[in-house]
RORO-296776 format. One line per field, with one value per atom (N, C-alpha, C, O, CB): residue number from 1; residue in three letters; atom name; z, x, y. Coordinates in nm, 4 decimals, always signed. Glycine has a CB too. Layout:
% RORO-296776
i c(NUM	...)
aa c(ALA	...)
at c(CA	...)
pz c(Z	...)
px c(X	...)
py c(Y	...)
***
This chain:
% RORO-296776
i c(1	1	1	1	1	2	2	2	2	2	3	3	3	3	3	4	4	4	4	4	5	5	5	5	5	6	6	6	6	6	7	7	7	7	7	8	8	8	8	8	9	9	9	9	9	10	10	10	10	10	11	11	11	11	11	12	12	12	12	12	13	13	13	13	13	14	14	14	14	14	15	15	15	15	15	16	16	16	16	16	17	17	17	17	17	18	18	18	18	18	19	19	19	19	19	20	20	20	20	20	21	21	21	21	21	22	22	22	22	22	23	23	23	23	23	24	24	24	24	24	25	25	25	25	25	26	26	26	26	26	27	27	27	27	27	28	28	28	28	28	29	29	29	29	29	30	30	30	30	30	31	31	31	31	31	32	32	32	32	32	33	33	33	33	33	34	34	34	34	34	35	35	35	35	35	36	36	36	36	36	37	37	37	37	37	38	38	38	38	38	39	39	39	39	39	40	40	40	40	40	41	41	41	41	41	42	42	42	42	42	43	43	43	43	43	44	44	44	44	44	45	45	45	45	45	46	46	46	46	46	47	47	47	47	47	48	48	48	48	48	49	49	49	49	49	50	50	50	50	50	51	51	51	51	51	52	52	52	52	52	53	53	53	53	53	54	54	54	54	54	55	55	55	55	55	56	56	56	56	56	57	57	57	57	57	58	58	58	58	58	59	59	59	59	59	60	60	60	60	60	61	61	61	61	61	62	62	62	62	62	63	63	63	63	63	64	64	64	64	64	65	65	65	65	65	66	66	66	66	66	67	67	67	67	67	68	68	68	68	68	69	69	69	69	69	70	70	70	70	70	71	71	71	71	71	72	72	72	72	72	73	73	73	73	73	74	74	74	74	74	75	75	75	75	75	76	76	76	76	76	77	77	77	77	77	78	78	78	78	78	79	79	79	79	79	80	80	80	80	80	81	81	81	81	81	82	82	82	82	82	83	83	83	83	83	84	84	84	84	84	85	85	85	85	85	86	86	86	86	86	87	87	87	87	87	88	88	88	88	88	89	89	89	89	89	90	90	90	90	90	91	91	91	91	91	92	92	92	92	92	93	93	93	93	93	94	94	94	94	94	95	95	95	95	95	96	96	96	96	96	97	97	97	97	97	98	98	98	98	98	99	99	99	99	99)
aa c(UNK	UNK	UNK	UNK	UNK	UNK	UNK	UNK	UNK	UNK	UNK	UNK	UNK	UNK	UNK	UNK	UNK	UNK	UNK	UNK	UNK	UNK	UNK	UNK	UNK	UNK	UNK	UNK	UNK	UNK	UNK	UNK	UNK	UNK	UNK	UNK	UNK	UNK	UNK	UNK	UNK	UNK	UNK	UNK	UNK	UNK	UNK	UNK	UNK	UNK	UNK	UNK	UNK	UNK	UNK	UNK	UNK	UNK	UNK	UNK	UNK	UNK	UNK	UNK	UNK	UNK	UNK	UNK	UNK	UNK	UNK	UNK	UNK	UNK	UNK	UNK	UNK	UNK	UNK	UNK	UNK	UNK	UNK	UNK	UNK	UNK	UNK	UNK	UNK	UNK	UNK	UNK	UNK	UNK	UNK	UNK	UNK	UNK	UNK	UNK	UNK	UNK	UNK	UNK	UNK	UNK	UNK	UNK	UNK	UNK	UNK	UNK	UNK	UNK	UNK	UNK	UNK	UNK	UNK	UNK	UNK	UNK	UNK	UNK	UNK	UNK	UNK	UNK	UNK	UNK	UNK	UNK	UNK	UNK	UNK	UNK	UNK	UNK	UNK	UNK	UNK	UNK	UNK	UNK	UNK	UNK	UNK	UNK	UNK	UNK	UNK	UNK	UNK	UNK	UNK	UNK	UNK	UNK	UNK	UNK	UNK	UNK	UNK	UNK	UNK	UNK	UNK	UNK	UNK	UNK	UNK	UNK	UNK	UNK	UNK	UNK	UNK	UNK	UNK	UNK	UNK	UNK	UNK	UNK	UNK	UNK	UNK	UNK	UNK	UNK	UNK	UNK	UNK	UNK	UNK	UNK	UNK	UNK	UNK	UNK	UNK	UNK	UNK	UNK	UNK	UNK	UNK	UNK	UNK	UNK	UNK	UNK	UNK	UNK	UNK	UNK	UNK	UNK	UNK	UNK	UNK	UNK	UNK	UNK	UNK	UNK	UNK	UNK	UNK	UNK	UNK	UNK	UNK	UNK	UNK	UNK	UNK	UNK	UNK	UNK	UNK	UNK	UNK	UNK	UNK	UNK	UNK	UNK	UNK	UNK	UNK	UNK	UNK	UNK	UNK	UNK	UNK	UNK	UNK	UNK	UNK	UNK	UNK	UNK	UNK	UNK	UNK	UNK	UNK	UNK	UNK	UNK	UNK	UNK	UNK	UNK	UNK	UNK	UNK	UNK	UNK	UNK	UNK	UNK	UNK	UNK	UNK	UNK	UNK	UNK	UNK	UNK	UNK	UNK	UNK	UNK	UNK	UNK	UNK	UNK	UNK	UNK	UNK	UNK	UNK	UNK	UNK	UNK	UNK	UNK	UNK	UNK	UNK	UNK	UNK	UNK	UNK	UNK	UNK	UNK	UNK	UNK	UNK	UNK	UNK	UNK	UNK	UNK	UNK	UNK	UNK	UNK	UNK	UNK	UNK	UNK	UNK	UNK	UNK	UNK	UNK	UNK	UNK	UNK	UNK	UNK	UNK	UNK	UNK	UNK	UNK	UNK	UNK	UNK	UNK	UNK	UNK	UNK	UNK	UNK	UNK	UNK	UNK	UNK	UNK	UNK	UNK	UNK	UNK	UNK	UNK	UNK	UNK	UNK	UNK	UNK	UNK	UNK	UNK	UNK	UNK	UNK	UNK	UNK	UNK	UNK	UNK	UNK	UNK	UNK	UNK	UNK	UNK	UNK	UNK	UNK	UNK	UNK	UNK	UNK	UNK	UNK	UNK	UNK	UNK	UNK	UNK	UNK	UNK	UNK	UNK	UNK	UNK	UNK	UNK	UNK	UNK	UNK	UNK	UNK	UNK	UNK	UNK	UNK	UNK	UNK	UNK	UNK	UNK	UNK	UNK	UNK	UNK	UNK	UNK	UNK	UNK	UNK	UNK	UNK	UNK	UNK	UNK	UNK	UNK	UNK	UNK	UNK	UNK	UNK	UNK	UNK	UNK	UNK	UNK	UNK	UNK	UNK	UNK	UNK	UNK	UNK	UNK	UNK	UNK	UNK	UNK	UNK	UNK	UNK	UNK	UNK	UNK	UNK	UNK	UNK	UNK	UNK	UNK	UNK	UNK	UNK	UNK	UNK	UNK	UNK	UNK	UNK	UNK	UNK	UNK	UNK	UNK	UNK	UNK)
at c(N	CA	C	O	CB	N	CA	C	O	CB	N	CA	C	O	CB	N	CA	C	O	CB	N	CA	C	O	CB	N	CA	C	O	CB	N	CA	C	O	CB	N	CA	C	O	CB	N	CA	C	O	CB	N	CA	C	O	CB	N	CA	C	O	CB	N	CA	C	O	CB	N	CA	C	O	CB	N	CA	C	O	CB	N	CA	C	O	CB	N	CA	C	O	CB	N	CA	C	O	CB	N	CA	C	O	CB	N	CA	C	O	CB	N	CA	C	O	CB	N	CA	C	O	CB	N	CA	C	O	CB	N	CA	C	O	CB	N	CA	C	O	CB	N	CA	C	O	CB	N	CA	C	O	CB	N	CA	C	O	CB	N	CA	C	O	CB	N	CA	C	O	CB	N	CA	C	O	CB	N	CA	C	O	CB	N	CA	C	O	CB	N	CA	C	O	CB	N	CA	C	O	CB	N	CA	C	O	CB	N	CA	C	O	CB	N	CA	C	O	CB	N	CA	C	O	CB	N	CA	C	O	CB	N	CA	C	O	CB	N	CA	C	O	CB	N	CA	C	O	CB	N	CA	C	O	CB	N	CA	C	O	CB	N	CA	C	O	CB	N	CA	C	O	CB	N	CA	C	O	CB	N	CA	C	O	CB	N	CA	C	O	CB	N	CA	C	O	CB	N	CA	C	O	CB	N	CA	C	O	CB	N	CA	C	O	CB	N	CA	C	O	CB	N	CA	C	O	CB	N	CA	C	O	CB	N	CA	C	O	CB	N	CA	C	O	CB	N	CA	C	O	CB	N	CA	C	O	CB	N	CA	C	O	CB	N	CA	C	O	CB	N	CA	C	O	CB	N	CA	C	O	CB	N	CA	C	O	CB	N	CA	C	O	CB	N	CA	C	O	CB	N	CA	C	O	CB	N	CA	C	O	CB	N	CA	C	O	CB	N	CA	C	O	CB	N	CA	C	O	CB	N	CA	C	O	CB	N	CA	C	O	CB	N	CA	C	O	CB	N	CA	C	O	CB	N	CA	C	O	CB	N	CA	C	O	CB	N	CA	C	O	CB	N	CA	C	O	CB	N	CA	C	O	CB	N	CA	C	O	CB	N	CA	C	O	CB	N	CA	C	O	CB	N	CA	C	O	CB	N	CA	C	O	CB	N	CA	C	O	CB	N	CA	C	O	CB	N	CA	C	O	CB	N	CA	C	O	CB	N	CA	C	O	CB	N	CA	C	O	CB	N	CA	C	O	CB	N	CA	C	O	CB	N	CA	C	O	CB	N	CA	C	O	CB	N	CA	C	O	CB	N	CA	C	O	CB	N	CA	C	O	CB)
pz c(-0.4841	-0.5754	-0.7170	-0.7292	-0.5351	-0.8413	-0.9213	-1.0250	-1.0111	-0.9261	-1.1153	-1.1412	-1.1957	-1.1493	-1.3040	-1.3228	-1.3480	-1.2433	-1.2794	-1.4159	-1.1104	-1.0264	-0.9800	-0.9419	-0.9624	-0.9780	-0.9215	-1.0160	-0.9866	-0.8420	-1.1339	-1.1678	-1.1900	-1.2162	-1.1999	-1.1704	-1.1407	-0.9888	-0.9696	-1.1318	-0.9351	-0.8313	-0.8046	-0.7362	-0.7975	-0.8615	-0.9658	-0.9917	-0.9579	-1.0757	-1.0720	-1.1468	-1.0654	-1.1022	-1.2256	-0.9395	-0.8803	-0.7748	-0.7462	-0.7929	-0.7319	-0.6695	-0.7373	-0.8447	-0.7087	-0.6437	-0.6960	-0.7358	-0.6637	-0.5189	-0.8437	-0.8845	-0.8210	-0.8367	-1.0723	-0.7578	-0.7383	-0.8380	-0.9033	-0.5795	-0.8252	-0.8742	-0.8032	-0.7013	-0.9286	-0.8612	-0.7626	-0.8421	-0.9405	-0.8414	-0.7544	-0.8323	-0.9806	-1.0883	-0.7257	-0.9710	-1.1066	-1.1865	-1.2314	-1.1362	-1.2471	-1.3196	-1.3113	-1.4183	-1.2603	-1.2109	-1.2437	-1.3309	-1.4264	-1.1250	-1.2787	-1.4474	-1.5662	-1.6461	-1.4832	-1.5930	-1.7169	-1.7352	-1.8066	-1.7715	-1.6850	-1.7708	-1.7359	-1.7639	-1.7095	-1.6638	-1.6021	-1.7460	-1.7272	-1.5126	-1.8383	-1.9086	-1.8962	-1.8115	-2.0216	-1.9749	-1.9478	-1.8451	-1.8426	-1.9611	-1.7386	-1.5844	-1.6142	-1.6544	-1.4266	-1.6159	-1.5942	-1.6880	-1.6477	-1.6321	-1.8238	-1.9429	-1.8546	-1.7922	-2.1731	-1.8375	-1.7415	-1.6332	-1.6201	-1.6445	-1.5664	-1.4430	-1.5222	-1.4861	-1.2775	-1.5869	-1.6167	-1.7350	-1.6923	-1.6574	-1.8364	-1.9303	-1.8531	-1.8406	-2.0357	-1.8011	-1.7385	-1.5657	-1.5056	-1.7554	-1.5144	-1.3675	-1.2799	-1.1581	-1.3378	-1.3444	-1.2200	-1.1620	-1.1768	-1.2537	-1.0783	-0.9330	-0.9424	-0.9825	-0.7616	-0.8946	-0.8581	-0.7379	-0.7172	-1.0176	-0.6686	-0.5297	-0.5867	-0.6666	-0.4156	-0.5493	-0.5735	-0.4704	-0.3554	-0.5998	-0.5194	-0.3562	-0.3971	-0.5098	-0.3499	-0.2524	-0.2725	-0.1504	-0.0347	-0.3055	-0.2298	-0.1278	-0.0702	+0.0412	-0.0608	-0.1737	-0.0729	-0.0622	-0.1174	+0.1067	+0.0058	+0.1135	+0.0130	-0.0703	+0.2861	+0.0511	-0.0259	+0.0382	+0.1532	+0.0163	-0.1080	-0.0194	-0.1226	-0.0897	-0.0109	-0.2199	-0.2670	-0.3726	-0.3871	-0.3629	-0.4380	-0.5192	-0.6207	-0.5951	-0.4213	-0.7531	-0.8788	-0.8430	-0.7856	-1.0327	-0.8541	-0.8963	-1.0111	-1.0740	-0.7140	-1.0113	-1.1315	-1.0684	-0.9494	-1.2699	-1.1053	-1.0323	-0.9918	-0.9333	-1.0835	-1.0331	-1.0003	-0.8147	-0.7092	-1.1319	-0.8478	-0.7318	-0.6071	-0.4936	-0.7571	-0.6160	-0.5407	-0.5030	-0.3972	-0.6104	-0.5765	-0.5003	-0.4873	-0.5184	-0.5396	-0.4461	-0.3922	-0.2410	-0.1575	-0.4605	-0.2422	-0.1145	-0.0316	+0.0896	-0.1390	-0.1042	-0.0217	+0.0140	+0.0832	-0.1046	-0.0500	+0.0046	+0.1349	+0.2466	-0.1337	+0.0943	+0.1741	+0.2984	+0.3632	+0.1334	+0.3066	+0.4421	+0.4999	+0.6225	+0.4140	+0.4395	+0.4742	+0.5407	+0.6376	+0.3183	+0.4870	+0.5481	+0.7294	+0.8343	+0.4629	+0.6815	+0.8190	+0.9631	+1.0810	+0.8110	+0.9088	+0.9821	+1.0407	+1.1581	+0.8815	+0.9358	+1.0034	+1.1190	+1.2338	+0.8833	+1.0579	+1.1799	+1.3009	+1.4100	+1.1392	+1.3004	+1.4054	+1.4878	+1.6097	+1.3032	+1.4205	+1.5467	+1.5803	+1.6913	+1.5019	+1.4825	+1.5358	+1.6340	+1.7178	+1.4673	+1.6540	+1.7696	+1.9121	+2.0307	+1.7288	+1.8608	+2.0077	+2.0595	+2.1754	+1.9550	+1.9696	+1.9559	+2.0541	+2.1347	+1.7768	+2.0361	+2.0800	+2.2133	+2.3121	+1.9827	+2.2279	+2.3583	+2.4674	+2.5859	+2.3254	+2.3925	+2.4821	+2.5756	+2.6749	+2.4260	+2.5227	+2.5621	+2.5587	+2.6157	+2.7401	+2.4721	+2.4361	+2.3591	+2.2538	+2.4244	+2.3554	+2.2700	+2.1261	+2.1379	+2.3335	+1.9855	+1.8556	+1.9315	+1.9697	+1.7116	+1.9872	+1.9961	+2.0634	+1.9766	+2.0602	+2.1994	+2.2577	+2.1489	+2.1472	+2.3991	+2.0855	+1.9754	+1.8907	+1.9087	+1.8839	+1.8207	+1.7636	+1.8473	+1.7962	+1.7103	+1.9555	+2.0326	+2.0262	+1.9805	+2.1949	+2.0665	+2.1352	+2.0260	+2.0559	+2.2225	+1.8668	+1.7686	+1.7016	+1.6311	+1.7085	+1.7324	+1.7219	+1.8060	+1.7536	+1.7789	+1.9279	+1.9877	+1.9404	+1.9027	+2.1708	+1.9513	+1.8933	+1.7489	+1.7368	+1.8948	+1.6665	+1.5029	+1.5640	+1.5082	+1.3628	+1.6362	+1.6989	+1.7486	+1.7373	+1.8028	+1.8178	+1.8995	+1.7891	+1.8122	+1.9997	+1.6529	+1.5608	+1.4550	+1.3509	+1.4622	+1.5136	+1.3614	+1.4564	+1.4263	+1.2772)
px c(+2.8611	+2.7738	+2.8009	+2.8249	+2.6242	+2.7989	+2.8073	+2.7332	+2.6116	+2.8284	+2.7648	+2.6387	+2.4974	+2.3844	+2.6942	+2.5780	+2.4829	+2.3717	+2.2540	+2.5431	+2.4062	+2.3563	+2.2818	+2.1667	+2.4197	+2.3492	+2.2584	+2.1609	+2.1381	+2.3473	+2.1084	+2.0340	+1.9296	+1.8178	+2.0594	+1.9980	+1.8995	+1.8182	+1.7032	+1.9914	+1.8572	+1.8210	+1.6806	+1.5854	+1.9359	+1.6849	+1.6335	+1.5201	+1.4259	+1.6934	+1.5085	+1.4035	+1.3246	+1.2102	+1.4491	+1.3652	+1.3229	+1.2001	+1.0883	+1.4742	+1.2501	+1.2033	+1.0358	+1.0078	+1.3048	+0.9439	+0.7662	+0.8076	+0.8470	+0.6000	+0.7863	+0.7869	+0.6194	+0.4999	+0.8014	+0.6808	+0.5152	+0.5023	+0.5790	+0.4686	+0.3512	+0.2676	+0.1521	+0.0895	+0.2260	+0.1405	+0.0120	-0.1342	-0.1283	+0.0129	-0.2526	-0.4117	-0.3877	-0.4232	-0.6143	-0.3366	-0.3820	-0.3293	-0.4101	-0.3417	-0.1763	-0.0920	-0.1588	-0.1603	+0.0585	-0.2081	-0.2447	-0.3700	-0.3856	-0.2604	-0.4832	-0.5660	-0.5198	-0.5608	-0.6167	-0.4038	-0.3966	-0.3726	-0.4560	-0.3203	-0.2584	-0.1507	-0.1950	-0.1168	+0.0368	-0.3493	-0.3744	-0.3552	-0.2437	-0.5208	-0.3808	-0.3994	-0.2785	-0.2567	-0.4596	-0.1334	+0.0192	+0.0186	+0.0076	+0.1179	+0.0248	+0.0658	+0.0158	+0.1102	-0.0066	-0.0968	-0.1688	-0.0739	-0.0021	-0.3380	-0.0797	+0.0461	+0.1964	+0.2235	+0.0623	+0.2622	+0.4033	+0.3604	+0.4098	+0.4273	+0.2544	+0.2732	+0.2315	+0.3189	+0.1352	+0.1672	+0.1195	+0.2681	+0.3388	-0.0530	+0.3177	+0.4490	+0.5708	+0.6369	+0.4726	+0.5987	+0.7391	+0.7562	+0.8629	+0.7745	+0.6261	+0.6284	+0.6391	+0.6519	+0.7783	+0.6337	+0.6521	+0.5487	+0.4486	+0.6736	+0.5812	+0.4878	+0.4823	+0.5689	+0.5719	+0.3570	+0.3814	+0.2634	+0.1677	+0.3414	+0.3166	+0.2781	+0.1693	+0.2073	+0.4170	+0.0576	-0.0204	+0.0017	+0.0104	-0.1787	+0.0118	+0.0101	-0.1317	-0.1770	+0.2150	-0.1866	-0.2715	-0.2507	-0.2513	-0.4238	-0.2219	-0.1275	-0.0300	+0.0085	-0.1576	+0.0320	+0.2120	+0.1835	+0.2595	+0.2620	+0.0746	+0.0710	+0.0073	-0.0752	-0.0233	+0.0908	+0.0830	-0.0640	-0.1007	+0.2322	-0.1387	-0.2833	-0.3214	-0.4215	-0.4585	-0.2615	-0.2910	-0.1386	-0.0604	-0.4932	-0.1643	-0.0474	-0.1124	-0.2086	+0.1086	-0.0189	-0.0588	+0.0354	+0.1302	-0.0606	+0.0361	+0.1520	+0.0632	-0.0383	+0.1841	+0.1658	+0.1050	-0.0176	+0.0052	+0.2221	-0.1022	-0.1781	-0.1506	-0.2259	-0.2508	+0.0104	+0.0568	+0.1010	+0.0698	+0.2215	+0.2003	+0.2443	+0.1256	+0.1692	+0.3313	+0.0068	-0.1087	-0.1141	-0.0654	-0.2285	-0.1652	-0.1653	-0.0634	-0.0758	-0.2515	+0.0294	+0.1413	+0.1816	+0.2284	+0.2194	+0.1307	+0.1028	+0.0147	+0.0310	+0.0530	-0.0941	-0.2034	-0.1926	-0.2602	-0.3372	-0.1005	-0.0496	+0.0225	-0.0064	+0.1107	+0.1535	+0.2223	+0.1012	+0.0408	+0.3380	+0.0907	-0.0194	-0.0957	-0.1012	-0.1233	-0.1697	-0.2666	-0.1663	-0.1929	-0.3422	-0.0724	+0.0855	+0.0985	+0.0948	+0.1910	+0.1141	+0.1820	+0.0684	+0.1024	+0.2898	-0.0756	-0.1909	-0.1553	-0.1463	-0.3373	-0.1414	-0.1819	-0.0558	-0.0671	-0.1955	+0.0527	+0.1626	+0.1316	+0.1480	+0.3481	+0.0956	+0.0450	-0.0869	-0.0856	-0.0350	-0.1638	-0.2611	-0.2048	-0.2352	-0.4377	-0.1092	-0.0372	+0.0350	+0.0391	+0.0213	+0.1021	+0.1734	+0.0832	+0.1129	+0.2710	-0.0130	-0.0816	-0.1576	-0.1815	-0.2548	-0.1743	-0.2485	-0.1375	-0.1815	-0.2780	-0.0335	+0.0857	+0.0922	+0.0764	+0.2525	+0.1119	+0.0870	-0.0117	-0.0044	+0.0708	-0.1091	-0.2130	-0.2416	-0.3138	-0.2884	-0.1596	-0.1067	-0.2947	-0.3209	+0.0015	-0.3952	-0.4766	-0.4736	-0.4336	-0.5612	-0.5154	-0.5063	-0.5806	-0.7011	-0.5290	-0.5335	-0.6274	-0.7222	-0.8035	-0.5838	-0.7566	-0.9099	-0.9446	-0.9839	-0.9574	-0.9621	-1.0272	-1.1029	-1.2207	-0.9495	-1.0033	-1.0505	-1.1792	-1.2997	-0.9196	-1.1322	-1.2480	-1.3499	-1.4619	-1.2034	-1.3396	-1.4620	-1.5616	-1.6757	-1.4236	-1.5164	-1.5662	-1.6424	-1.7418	-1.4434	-1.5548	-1.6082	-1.7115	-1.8069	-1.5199	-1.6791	-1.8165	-1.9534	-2.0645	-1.7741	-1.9349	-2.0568	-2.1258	-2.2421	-2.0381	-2.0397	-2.1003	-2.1414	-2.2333	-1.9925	-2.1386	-2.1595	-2.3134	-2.4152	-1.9859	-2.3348	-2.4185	-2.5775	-2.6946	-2.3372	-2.4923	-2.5818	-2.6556	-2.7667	-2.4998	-2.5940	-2.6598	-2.7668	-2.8270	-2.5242	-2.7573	-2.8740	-2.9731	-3.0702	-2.7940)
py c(+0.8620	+0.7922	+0.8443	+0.9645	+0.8107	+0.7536	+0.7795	+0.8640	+0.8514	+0.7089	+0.9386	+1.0346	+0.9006	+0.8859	+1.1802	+0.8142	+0.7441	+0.6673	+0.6702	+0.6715	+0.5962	+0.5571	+0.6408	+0.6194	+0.5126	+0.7625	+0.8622	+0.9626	+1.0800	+0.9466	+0.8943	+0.8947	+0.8378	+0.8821	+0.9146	+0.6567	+0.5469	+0.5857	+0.5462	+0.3904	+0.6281	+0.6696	+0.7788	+0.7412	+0.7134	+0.8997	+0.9866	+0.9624	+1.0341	+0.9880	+0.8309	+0.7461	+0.6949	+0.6683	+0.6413	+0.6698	+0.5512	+0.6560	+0.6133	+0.4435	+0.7890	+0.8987	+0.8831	+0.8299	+1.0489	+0.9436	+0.9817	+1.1517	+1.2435	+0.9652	+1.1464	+1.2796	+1.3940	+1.3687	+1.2538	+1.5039	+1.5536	+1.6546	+1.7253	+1.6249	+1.6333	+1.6945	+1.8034	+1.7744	+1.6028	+1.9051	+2.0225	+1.9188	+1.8450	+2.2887	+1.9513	+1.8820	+1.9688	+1.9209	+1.9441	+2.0734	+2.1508	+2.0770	+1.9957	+2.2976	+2.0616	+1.9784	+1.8307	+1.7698	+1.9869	+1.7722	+1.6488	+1.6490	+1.5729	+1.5732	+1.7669	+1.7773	+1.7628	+1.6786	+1.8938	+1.8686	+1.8755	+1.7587	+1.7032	+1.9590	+1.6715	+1.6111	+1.4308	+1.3399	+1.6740	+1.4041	+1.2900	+1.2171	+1.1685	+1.2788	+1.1896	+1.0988	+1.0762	+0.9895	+1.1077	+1.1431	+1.1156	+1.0855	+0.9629	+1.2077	+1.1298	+1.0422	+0.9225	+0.8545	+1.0950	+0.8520	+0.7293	+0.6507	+0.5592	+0.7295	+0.6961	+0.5958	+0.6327	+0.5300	+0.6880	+0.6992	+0.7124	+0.5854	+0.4734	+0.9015	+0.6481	+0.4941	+0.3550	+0.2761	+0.5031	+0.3044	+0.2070	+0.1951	+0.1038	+0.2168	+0.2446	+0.2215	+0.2135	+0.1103	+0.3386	+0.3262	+0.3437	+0.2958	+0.2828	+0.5148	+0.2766	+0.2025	+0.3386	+0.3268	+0.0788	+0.4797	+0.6020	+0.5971	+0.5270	+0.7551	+0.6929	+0.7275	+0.8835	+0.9613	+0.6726	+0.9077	+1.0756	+1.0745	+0.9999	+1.2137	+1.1936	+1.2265	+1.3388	+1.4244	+1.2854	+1.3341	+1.4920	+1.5425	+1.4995	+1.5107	+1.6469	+1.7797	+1.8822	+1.9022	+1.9350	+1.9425	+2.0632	+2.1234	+2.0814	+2.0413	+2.2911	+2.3362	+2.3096	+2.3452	+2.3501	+2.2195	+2.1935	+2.0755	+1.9959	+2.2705	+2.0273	+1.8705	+1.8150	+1.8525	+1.8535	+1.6686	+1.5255	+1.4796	+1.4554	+1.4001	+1.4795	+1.4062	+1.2710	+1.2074	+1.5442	+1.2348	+1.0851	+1.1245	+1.2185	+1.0389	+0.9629	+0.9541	+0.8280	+0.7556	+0.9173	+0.8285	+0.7449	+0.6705	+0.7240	+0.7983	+0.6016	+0.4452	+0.3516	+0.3818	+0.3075	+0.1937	+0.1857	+0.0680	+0.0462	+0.1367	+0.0136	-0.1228	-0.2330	-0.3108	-0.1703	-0.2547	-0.3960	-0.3466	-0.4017	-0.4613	-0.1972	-0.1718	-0.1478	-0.1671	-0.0582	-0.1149	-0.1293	-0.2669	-0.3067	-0.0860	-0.3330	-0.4602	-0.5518	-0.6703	-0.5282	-0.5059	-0.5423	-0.5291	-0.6065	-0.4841	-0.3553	-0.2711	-0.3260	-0.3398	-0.1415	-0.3631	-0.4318	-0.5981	-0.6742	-0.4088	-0.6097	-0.8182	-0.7804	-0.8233	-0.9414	-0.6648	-0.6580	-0.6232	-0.7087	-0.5668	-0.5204	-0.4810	-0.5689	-0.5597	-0.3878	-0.6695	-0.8097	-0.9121	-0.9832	-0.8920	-0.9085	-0.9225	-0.9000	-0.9644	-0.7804	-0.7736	-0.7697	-0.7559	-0.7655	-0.6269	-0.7303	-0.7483	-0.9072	-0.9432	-0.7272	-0.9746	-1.0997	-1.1166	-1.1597	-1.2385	-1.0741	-1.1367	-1.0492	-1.1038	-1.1200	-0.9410	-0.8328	-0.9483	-0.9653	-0.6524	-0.9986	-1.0574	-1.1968	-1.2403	-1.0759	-1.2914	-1.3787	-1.3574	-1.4475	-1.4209	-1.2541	-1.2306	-1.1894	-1.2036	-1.1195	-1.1447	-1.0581	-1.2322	-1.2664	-0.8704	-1.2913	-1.4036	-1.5089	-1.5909	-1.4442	-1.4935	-1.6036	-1.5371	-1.6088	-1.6112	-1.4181	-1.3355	-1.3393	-1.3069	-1.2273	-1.3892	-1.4315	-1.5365	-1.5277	-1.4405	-1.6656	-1.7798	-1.8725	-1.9785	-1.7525	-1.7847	-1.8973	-1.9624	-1.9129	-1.8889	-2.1282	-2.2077	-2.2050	-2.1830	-2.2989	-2.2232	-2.2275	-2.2855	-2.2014	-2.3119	-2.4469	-2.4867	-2.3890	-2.3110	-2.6204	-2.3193	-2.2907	-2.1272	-2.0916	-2.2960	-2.0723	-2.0037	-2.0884	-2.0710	-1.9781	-2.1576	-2.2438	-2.2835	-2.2873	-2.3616	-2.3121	-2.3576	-2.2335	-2.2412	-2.4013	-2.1437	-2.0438	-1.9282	-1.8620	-1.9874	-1.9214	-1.9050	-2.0038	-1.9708	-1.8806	-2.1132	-2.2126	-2.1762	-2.1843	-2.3643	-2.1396	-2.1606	-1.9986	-1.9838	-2.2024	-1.9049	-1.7771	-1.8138	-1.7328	-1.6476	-1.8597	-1.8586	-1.9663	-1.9252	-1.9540	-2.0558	-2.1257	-2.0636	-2.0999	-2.1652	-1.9326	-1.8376	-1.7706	-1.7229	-1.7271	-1.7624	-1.6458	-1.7264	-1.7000	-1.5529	-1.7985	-1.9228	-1.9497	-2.0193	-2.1314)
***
């Protein structure tokens, strides 16, 4: 790999951070993720327990994830070999039962 690439590369890495350093330096982190698009990992004691990214990349994370939930019960759903109506029926008569 090339050095330059392998610096694009570099960039692309979550830089960590200890909780202490993220005190000081939160305001810079928050402008770095929100200007430059970085990421950083907090650590306490060593271990990664949250991380900054910027807000677009959050809800991105969270489309993706709502994502793959749904194909996860489409499939268990296709697996089941019950029919959508009989779903609807059956969610009909319960939504029925509660009024």
């Amino acid at each position: 790999m090339t050095k330059k690439r392998n610096k694009i590369y570099k960039q692309l890495e979550p830089t960590t951070i200890s909780v202490a350093e993220g005190k000081k330096r939160f305001s810079s982190l928050l402008r770095d993720a929100l200007e430059d698009k970085k990421e950083f990992i907090v650590t306490k004691r060593g271990k990664p327990v949250a991380v900054i990214i910027p807000y677009e990349e959050y809800k991105h994370s969270k489309r993706l994830e709502g994502y793959r939930k749904i194909m996860e019960a489409r499939e268990a759903f296709l697996k089941s070999e019950v029919t959508a109506d009989e779903v609807f029926e059956e969610s009909k008569k319960q939504l029925e039962k509660k009024t």
